[in-house]
N, C-alpha and C positions, 0 to 999 in steps of 0.2 A: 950314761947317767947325766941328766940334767939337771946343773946346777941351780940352787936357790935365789940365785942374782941371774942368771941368765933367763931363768922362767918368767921373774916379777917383769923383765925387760919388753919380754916376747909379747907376756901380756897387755903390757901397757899401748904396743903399737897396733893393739886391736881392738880391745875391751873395756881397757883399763882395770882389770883384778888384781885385787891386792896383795892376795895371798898364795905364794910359790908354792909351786905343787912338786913334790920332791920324788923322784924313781921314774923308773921311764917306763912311760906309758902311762903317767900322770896329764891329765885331761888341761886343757887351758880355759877360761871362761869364753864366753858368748862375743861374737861380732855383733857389732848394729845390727837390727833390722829382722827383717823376714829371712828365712833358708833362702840357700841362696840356688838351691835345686829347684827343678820343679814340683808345688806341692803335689803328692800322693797320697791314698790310704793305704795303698797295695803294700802288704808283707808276704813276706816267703812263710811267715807260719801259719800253721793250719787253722784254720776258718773255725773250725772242731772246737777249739780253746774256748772256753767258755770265762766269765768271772767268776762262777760259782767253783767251775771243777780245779782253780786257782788256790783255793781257801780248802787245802788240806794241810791243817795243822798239829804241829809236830805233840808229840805226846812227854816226849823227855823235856826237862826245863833247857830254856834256851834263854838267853840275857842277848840284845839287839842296843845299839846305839845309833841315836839319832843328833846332826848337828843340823844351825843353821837357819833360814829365815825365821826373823822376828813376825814378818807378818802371818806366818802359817802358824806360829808356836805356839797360839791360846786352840785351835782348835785338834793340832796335832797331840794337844796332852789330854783332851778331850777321846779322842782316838784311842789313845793307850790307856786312858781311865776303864774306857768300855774294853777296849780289849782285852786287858788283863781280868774284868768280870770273868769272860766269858770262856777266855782260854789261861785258867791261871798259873800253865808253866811257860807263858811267854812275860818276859819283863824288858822293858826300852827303856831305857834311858835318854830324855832327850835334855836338847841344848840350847838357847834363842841367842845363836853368835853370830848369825847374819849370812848372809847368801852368799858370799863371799870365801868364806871359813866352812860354811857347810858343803861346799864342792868341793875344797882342797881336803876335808877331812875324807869324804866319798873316795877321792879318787886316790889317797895313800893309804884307804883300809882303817883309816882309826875310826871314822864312823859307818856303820850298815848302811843309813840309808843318811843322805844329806839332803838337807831340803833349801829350795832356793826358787825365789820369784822369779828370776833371769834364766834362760835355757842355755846350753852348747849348740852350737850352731853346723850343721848338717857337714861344714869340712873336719870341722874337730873332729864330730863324730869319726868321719873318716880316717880322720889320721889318727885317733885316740881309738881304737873300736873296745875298748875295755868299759867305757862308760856308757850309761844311758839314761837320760832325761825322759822320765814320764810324765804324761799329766795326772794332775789328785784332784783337781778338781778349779774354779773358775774366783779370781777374785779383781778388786780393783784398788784403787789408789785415789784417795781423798787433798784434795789441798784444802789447809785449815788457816783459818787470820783470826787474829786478836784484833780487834782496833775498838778501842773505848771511846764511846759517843757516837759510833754507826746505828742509824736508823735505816731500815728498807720496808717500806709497806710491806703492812700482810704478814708481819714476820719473816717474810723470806732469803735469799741466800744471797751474798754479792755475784757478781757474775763475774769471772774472768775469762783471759784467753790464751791460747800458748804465747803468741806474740807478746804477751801484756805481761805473762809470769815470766817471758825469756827476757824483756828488758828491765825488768827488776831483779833479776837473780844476776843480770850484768850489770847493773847500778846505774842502768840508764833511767831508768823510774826511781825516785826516791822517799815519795811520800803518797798515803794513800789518798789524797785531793788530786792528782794528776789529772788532766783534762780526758786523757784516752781510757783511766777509770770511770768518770764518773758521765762522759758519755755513753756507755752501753749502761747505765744504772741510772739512766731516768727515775725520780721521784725520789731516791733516795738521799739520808743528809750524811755525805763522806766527812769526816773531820779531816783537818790537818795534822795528821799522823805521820814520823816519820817512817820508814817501813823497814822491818827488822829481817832481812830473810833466814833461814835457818836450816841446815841439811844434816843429811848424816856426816856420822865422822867416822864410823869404819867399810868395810866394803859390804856394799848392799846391794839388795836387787830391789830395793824401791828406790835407788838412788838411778839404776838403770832403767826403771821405772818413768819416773821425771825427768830424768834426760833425755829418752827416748821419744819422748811427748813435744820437750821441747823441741829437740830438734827437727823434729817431722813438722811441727807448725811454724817454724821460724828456721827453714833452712838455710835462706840468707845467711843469720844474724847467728843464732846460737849453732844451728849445726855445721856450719866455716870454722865456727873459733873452738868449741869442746865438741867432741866424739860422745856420744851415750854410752855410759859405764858404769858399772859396780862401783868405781871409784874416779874421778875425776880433779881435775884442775880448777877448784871453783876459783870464779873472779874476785879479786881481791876488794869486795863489796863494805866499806866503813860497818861495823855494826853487828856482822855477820857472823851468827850464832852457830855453833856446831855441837849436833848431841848422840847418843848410842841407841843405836834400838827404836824402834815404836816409841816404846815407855818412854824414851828420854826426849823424843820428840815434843810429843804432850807437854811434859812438865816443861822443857827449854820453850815454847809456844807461851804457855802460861804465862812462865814468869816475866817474859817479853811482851811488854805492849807494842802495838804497831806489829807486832810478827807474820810473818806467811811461812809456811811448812808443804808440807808433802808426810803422809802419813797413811798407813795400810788401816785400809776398810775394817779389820778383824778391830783395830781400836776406834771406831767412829764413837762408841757409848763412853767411853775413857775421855775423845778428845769435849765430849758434848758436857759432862760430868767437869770436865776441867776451865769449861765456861768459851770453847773455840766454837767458831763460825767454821762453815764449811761451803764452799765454790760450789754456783753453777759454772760449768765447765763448757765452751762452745765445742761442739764436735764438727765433724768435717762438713756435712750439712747445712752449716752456721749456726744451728739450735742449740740452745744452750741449756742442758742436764744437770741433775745431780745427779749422787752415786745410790739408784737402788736398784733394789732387785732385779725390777723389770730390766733397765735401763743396761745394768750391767747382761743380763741374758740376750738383748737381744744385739747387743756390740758382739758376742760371743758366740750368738748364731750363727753371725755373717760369717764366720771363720773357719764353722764346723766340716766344710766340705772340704776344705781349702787343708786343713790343716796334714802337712806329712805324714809316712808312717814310721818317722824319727820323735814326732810328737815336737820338730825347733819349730817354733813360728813366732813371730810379734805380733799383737792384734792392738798396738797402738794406733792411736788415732785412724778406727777401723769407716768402713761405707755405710753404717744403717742409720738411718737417717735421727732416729731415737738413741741410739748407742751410747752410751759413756764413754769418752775417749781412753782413758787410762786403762787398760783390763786385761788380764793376763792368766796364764795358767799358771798354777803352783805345782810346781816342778819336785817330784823325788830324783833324785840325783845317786844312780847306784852302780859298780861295780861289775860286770855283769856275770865274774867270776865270785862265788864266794868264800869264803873258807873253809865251809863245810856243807856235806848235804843237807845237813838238819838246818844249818843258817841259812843255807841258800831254801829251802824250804817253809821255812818261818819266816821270812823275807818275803815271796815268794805270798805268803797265804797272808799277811798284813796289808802291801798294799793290793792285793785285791779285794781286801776287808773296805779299804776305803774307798774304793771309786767304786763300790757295791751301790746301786739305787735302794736297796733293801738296808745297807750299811753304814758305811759310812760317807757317802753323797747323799744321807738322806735329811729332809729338814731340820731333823731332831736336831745334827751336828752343825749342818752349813747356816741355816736361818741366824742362829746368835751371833754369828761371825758375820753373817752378809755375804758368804760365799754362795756359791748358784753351782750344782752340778754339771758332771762332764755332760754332752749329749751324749747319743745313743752312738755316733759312727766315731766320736774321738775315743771316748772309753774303751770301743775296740780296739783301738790302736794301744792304748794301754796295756790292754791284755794280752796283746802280743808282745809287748815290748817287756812285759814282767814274767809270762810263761817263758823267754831266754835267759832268764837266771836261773846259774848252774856253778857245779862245786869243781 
């Protein structure tokens, strides 16, 4: 039996997740970085599996619990809106408690399916083989600023950098006039703004999101001194705001002049509604993106070949030269035991509802969120990794 102090331990000298995962053969969160195997698509299940022949759904009512990322959770209730249309003895309940909480709830059974921007990383897998990380589908990660009296020609976006957000989230930057801002922002009039940074405060996968970012652009600097985590050691920056959730990003952003955040693509119309700016982001390239569609599909392309047939990968700060740096899969987080045939069944027939291109990967759901579908050769990897759930 592992204890609820020995877990939080284990995890912190890897991940940094917050939340103890209690019974044994409860899952740990994700290491930095890419698998640390060589990527695959190759599984042992049969080719045959299709997404369709996935979606046989149960006829007796079944009740499903869903925990876990904020940024998946506006279109994951979207999801369940339609699916409960169409199949009305399935009901989910879900929960936006963060990525963190939605893995430990996966991996002790109190939720069906947990969702979580952050993956388990190909040794957990190993060592945990009760768990599995799918992908649902492709999102990204916006950094947002307040700063009252910013002009930039044209309307346009400030531009930042990893190096430039890692020495401000370290307090080595302090104000948004800084010389190393307002030289890549020719033309534009930066005030003298002090700068507020702002992150989450419980365990997240946009929090391993941004730190993953940083540390890949500023390995020096940020990734010597913090690890990328669910949860983290932030530097003890004067000023430094902390809030729950997406939601409370936004609003903690607002109320903060001078603020910079990190904030999931699913609330770009929320942070834009709340009056925040949003980065162009330099990608590995040096070109410097914002976060759309395109942008994010084709950071996502690069990875399509590449990606395991565990579905672990990072596609931070990826090769394409248009890429978005930030961009990730959203991850269901399940069990691969269920409780029952019928749960493991209606499990089983949901999320292959959603990484359906006819379903739920289809514009209707991902376009309002900003998410971009799986490709054709991850999705299979999906479907193999959800045809192994069994009672």
């Amino acid at each position: 039996m592992i204890s609820t102090i020995s877990m939080v331990s284990r995890r912190i000298s890897t991940r940094k997740a917050v939340v103890a995962l209690i019974g044994a053969g409860a899952a740990l969160l994700a290491a930095c970085g890419s698998s640390s195997s060589t990527p695959t698509t190759t599984s042992s299940t049969s080719p045959a599996v299709s997404v369709q022949s996935l979606q046989n759904w149960p006829t007796s009512a079944i009740q499903l619990t869903e925990s876990g990322s904020s940024l998946l959770y506006p279109v994951f209730n979207n999801w369940v809106t339609s699916i409960k249309q169409r199949h009305p003895t399935i009901t989910i309940q879900t929960a936006s408690t963060g990525s963190g909480k939605g893995i430990s709830d996966a991996a002790t059974g109190t939720a069906n399916i947990g969702a979580s921007d952050a993956y388990l990383s190909n040794s957990e897998l190993d060592q945990y083989p009760g768990l599995l990380n799918i992908p649902l589908a492709i999102s990204a990660q916006q950094v947002n600023y307040n700063i009252p009296g910013l002009s930039i020609p044209n309307g346009g976006h400030l531009k930042l950098t990893g190096t430039i957000l890692s020495d401000i989230y370290l307090g080595k930057i302090t104000n948004w006039d800084d010389s190393q801002i307002k030289s890549i922002n020719p033309g534009a009039t930066i005030p003298s703004v002090p700068i507020v940074t702002v992150h989450r405060a419980e365990s997240s996968g946009d929090t391993f999101l941004f730190t993953s970012f940083l540390a890949a652009t500023d390995p020096s600097g940020w990734g010597q001194k913090i690890p990328p985590g669910t949860t983290v050691a932030w530097p003890n920056v004067p000023g430094a705001v902390s809030a729950t959730g997406n939601g409370g990003m936004v609003t903690a952003c607002k109320s903060s002049p001078g603020c910079v955040a990190y904030i999931g693509i699913s609330y770009l119309d929320q942070a834009t509604a709340a009056g925040l700016g949003y980065a162009e982001l330099q990608n590995k390239s040096g070109n410097y993106v914002a976060p759309t569609t395109q942008t994010i599909a084709a950071a996502a392309e690069s990875f399509a070949d590449s990606t395991p047939a565990s579905g672990a990968i990072s596609m931070i700060y990826g090769p394409a030269s248009q890429g978005y740096p930030i961009v990730n899969y959203e991850y269901a987080i399940v069990l691969t035991k269920q409780p029952s045939a019928e749960i493991a069944q209606a499990v089983r027939a949901v999320l292959a509802w959603i990484i359906d291109p006819s379903g739920g990967n289809s514009s209707t759901y991902l376009d309002p969120v900003r998410f971009v579908a799986l490709p054709s050769t991850v999705r299979q990897i999906s479907v193999n990794l959800i045809a192994k759930l069994t009672s």
